[in-house]
C-alpha positions as CSV (number, residue, x, y, z in Angstrom):
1,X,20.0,-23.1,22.2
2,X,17.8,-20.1,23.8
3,X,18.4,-20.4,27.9
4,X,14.3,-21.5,27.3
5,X,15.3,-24.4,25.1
6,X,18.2,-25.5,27.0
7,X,15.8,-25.5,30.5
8,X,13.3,-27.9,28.7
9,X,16.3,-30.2,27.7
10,X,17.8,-30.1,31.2
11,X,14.0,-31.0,32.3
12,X,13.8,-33.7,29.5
13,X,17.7,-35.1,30.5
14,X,16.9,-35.4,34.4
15,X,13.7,-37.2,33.6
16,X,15.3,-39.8,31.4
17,X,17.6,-40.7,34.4
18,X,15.1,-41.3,37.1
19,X,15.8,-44.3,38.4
20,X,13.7,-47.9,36.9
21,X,12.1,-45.3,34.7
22,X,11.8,-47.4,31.8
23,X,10.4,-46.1,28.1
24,X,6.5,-47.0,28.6
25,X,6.3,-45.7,31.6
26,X,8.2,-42.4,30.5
27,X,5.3,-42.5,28.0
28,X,2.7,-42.6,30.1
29,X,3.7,-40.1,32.2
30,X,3.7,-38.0,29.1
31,X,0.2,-38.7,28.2
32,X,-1.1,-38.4,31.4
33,X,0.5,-34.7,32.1
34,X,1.8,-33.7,29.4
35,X,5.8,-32.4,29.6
36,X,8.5,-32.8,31.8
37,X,7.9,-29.7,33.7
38,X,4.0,-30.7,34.0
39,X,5.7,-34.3,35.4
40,X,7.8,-33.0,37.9
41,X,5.5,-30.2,39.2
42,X,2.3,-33.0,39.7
43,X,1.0,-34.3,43.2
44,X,2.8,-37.6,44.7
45,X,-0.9,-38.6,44.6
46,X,-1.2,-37.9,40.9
47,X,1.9,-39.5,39.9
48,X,1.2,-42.7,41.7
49,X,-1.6,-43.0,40.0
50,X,0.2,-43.5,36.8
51,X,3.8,-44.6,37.9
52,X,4.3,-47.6,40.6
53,X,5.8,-45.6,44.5
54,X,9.7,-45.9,43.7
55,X,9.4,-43.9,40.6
56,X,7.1,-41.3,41.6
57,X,9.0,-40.5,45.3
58,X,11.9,-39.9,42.8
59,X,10.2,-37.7,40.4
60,X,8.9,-35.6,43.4
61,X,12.4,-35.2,45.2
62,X,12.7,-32.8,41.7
63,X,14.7,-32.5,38.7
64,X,19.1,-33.9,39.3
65,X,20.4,-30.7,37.2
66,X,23.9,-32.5,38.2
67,X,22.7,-35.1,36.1
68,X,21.9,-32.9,33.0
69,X,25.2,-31.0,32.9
70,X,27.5,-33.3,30.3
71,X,24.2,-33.9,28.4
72,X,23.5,-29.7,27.7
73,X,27.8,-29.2,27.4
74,X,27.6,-32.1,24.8
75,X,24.5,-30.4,23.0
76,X,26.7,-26.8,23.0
77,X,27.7,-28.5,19.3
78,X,26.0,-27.1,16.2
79,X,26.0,-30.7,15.3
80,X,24.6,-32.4,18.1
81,X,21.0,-32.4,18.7
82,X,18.3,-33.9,21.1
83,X,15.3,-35.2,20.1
84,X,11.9,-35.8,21.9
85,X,8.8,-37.1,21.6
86,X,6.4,-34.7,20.0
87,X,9.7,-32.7,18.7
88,X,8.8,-31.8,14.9
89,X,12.0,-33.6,13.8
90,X,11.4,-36.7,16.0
91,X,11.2,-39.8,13.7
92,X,7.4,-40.4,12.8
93,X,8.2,-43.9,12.1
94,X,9.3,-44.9,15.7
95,X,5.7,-43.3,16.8
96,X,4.8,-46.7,15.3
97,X,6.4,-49.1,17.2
98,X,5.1,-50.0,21.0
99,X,7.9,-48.7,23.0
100,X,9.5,-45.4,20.7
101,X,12.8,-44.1,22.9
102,X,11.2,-41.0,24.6
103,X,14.6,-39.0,23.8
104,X,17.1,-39.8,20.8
105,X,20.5,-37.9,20.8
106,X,21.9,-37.3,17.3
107,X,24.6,-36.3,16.0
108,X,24.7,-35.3,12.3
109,X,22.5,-34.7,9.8
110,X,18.7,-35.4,10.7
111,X,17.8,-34.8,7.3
112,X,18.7,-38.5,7.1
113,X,15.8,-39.0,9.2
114,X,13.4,-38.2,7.1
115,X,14.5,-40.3,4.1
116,X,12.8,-43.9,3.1
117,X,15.4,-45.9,5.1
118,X,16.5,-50.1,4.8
119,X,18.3,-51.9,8.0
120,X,21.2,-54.2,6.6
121,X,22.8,-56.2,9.3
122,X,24.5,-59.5,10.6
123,X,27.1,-61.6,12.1
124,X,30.0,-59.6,13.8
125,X,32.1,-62.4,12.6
126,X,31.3,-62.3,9.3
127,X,33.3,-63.6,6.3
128,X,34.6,-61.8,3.6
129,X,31.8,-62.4,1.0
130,X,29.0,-61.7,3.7
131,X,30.7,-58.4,4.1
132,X,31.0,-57.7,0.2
133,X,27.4,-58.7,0.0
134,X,26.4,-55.9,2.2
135,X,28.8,-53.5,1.4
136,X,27.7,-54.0,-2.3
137,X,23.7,-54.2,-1.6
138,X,23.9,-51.0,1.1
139,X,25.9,-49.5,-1.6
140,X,22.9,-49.7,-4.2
141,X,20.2,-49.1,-2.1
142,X,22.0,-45.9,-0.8
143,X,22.6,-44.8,-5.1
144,X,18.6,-45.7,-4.9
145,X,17.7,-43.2,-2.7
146,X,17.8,-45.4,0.6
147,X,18.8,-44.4,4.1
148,X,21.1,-47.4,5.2
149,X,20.5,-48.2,9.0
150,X,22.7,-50.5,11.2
151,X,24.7,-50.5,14.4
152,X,27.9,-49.4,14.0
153,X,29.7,-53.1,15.1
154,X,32.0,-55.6,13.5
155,X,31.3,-57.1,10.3
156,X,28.1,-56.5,8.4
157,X,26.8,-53.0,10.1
158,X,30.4,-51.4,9.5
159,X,30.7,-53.1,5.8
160,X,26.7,-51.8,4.9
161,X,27.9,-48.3,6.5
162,X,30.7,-48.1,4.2
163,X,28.8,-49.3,1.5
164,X,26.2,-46.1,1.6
165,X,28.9,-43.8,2.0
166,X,31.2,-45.3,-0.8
167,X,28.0,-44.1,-3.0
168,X,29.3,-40.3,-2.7
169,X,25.6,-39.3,-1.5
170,X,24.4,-42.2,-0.1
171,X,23.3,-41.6,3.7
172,X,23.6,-43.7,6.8
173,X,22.5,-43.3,10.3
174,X,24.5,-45.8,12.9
175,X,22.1,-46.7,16.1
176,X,24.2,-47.7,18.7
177,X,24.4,-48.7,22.3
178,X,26.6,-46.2,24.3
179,X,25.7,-42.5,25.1
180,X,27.6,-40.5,21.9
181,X,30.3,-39.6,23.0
182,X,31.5,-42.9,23.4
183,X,32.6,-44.9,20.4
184,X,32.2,-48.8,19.9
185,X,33.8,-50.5,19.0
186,X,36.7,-48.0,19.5
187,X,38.6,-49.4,16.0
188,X,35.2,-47.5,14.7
189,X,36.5,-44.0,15.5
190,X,37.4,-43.2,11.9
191,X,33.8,-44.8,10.6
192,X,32.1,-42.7,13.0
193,X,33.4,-39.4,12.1
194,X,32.6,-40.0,8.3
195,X,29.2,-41.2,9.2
196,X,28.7,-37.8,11.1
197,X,30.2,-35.9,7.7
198,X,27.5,-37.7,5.7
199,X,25.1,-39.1,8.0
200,X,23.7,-39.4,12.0
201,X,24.9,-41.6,14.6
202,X,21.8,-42.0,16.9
203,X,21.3,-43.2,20.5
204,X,18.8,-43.6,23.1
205,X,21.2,-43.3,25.5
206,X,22.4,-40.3,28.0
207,X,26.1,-38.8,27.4
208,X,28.0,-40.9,29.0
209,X,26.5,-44.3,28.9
210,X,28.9,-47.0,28.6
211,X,28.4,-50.3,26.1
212,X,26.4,-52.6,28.3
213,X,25.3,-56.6,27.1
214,X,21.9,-55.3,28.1
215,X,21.9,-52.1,26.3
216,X,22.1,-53.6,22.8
217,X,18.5,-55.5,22.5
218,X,17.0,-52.1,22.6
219,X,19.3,-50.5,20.1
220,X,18.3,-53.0,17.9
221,X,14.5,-52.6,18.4
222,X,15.1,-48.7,17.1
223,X,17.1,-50.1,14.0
224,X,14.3,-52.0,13.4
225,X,11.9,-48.8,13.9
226,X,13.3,-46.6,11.6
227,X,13.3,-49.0,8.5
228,X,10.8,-50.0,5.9
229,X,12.4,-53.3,5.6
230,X,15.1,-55.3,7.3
231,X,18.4,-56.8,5.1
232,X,20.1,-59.9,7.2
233,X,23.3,-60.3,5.4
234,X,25.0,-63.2,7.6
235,X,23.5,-64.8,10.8
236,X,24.1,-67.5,13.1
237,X,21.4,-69.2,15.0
238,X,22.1,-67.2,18.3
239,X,22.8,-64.1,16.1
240,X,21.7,-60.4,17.6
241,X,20.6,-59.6,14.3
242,X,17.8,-62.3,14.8
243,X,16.5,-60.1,17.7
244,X,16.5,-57.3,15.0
245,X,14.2,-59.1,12.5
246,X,12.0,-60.6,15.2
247,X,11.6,-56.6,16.1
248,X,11.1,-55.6,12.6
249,X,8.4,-58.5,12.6
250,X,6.1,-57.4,15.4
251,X,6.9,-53.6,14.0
252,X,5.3,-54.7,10.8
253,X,8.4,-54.2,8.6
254,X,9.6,-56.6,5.7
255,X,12.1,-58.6,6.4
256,X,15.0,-59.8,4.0
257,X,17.2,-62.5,3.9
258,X,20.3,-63.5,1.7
259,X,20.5,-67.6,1.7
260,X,24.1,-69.2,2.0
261,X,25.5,-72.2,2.2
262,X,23.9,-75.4,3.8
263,X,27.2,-76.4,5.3
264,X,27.7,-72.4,7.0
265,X,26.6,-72.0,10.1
266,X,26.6,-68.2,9.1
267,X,24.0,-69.2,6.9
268,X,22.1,-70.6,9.5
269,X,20.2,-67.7,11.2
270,X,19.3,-66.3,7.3
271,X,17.7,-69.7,6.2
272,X,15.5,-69.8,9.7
273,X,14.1,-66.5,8.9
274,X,13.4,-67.6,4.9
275,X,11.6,-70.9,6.5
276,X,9.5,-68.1,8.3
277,X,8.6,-66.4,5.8
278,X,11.5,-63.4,5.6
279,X,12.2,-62.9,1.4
280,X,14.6,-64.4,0.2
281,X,16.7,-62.3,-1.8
282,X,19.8,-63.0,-4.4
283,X,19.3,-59.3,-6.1
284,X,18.6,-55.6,-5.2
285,X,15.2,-55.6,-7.1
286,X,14.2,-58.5,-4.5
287,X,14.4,-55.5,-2.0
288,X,13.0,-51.9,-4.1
289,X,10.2,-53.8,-5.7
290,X,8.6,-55.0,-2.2
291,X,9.4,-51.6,-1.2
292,X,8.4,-49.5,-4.3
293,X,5.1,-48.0,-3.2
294,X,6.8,-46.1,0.0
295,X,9.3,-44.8,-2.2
């Protein structure tokens, strides 16, 4: 990065980590003025005009460099990127969603990014056919020209990641919940790297972050975000993957379920969703013909 480039990332970094600073608000503070530098230089009076007192006293005590220094030594790697809103190789699907992370970090290709993509997810605990299932469907879609999406956990995400990247030039991006360069589950080390080779692993999160309960709801939203159409594989009732397809519901995605047994309670979460209206699906062409005009 030019010394220009890495000053407007420090800006962007120190920003991110004001304190109660939450997305929407980020958001507005970027309509209102514009960049990070514009944000930080405004009037206390300004500021509180957009941002409650807290949050504005903050931004006027000035940028935390301290804060942005294992964030710009992370991004010193050809393969690591940050991306911000209005950054030409920001996702233009998450600009669709209320609340798009103001800055992603990315590690990989963002090529991937630009590609039609499908979210297959589900049960951490899953059994063995619910992972062949999405191995096997993630592995087609991928062949088909789909970007497979999930989040790097147990189960279904790290079978359907598998599954794009046993189709030689399938692509996956993993969302997950920790800054990147942080791997979780840690058993995932291996995953992760070959994801990298062939993919993106994606975050919302600053270097560093730790996996947080709390952090997860809103990894799931941008899984949601950057998919055409949502894949539940295996779900229970109190499944995260629910949260996911209620996202990809008020995001105005498809949603995709594959039924079970009556007597699983795996199966469970999937038939709610059908009995909602999610498709219920037994084949690939269930999933590429609803999706055929955005290919």
């Amino acid at each position: 990065m030019t010394s220009q480039d890495t000053n407007e990332a420090a800006l962007w970094i120190c920003l991110q980590q004001i304190p109660d600073l939450n997305g929407q608000s980020f958001c507005k503070l970027l309509h209102h003025f514009g960049g990070p530098e514009n944000i930080f230089s405004a009037s206390h009076k300004d500021l509180n005009q957009v941002v409650p007192e807290p949050i504005s006293s903050a931004i006027k005590h000035g940028p935390n460099l301290e804060l942005a220094k294992s964030g710009l030594q992370w991004l010193e790697k050809d393969e690591n990127h940050l991306l911000t809103l209005g950054d030409p190789h920001y996702p233009s699907v998450l600009l669709e969603i209320p609340d798009p992370p103001p800055i992603l970090y990315a590690k990989g290709n963002l090529k991937c990014l630009d590609m039609p993509a499908i979210s297959v997810v589900g049960s951490r605990n899953a059994t063995v056919q619910g992972r062949k299932n999405a191995e096997e469907f993630a592995n087609v879609l991928a062949t088909e020209g789909f970007c497979i999406i999930s989040g790097l956990a147990l189960g279904i995400d790290a079978a359907a990641h598998l599954g794009a990247l046993k189709s030689g030039q399938g692509k996956t991006i993993a969302v997950v919940g920790t800054g990147l360069d942080i791997v979780y589950p840690a058993k995932h080390l291996k995953l992760a790297h070959q994801i990298v080779a062939q993919g993106l692993i994606i975050s919302e999160f600053p270097i560093g972050t730790p996996s947080k309960p709390e952090n997860f709801p809103r990894r799931n939203r941008i899984i949601s975000g950057l998919s055409l159409g949502c894949l539940v594989v295996e779900a229970n009732i109190q499944s995260g993957s629910l949260m996911t397809a209620r996202f990809a519901i008020e995001q105005g995605r498809e949603v995709f379920a594959i039924p079970g047994s009556i007597h699983s309670p795996l199966s469970k979460g999937c038939h709610t969703l059908i009995k909602q209206g999610a498709k219920l699906v037994d084949c690939i062409q269930d999933i590429t013909n609803e999706l055929a005009y955005f290919r």
